[in-house]
GUTINU-28593 format. One record per residue: x, y, z of N, C-alpha, C in turn. Coordinates in pm, whole numbers. Layout:
% GUTINU-28593
X; Y; Z; X; Y; Z; X; Y; Z
...
This chain:
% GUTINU-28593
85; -118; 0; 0; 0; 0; 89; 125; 0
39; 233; -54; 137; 338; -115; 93; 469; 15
192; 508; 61; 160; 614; 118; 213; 742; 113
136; 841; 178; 192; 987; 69; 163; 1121; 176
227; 1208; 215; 185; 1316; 289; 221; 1413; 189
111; 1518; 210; 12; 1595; 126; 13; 1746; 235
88; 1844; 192; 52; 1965; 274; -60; 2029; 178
-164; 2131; 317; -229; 2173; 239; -267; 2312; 286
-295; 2411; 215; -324; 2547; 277; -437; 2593; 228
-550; 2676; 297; -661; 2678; 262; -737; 2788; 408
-820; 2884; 363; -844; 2963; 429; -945; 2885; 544
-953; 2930; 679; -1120; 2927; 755; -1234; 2910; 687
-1276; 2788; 687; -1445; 2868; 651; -1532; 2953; 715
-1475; 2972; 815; -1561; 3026; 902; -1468; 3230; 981
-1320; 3215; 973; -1315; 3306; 974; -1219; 3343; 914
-1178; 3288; 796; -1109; 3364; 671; -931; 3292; 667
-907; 3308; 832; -765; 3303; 879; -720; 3209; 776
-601; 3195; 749; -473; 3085; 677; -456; 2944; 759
-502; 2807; 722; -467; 2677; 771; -364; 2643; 687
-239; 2562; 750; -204; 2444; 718; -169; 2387; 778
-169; 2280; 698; -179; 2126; 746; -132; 2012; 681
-74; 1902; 732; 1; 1799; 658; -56; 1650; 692
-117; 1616; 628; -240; 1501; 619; -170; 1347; 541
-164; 1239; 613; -135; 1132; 575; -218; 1080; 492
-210; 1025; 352; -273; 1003; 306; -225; 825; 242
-341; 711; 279; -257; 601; 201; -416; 523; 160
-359; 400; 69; -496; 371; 29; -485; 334; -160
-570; 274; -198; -580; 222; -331; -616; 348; -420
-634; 466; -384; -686; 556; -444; -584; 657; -453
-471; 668; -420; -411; 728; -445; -293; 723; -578
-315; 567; -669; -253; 538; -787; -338; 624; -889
-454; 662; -876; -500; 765; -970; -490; 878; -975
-488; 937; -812; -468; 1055; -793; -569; 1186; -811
-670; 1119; -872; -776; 1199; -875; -875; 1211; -794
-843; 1078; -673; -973; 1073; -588; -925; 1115; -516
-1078; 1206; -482; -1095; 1326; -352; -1107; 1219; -206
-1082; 1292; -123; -1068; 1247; 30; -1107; 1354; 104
-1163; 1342; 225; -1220; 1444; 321; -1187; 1443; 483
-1146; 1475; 535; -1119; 1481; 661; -1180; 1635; 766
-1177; 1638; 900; -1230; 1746; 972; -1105; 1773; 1071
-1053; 1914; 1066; -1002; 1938; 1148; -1033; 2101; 1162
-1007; 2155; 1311; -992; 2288; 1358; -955; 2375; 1338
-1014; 2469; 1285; -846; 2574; 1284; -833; 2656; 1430
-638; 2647; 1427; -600; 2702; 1508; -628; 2862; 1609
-710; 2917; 1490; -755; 3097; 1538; -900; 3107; 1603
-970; 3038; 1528; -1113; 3088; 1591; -1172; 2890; 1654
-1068; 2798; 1661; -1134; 2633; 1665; -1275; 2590; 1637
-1307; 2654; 1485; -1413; 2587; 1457; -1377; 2513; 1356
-1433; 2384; 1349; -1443; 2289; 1293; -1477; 2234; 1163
-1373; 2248; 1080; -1414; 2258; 915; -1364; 2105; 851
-1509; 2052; 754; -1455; 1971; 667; -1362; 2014; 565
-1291; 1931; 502; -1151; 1990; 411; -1188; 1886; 282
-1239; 1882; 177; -1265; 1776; 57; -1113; 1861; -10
-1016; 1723; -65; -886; 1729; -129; -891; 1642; -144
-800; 1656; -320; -688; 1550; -382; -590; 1520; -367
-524; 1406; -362; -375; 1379; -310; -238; 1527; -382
-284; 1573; -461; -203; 1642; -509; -222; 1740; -470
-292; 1806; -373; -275; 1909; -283; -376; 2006; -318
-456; 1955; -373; -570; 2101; -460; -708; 2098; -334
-724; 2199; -292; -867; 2156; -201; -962; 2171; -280
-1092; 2141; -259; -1163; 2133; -355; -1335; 2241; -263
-1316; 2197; -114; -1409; 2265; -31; -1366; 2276; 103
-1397; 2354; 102; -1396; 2406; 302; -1512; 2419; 364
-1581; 2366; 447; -1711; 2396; 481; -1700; 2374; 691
-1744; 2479; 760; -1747; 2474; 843; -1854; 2391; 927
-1812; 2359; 1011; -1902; 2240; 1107; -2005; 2275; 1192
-2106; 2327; 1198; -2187; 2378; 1318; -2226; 2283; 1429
-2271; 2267; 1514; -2283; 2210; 1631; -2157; 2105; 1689
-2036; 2113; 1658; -1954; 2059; 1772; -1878; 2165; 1850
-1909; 2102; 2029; -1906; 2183; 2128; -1747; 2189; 2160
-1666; 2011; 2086; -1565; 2073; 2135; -1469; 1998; 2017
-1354; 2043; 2033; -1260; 2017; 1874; -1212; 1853; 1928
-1193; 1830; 1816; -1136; 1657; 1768; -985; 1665; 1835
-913; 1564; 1899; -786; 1600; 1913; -708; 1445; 1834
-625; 1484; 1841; -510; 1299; 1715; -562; 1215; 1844
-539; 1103; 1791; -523; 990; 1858; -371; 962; 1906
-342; 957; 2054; -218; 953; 2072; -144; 762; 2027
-237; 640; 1969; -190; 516; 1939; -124; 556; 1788
C-alpha cells in the first residue's frame, strides 16, 4: 500500500484566517490521484471545525465549516 503526505493550505471557513496542514494520506486511491478524500479538522484561530474535501495532489476542492460541535477533535495519541 502506497503512502503519501500531502501539505495543504486553505483559508477558515468560518473566519477567513490561513490553515495548514500535513495530512497522511494512504490507500488504493491514491494510484489515480484523482480521488478526492475528506477529513475534519480545527483551525488554530477561531477552533471551529471545518470539513476539508482534497486531492492527493494538494488542490482543495471545499472548506465547509461544522456547526454544532461543542468541542474540537484531538489525534489519537496510538
Amino acid at each position: 500500500m502506497q503512502d503519501m503526505l500531502v501539505v495543504l493550505d486553505f483559508p477558515c471557513g468560518s473566519c477567513g484566517q490561513d490553515v495548514n496542514v500535513t495530512v497522511k494520506c494512504s490507500g488504493n486511491g491514491l494510484v489515480l490521484r484523482s480521488t478526492a478524500a475528506a477529513f475534519s479538522v480545527a483551525c488554530p484561530m477561531c477552533t471551529v471545525v471545518n470539513e476539508v474535501v482534497f486531492e492527493p495532489t494538494g488542490r482543495v476542492h471545499q472548506v465547509t465549516p461544522l456547526r454544532g460541535f461543542g468541542s474540537c477533535w484531538e489525534p489519537s495519541v496510538n
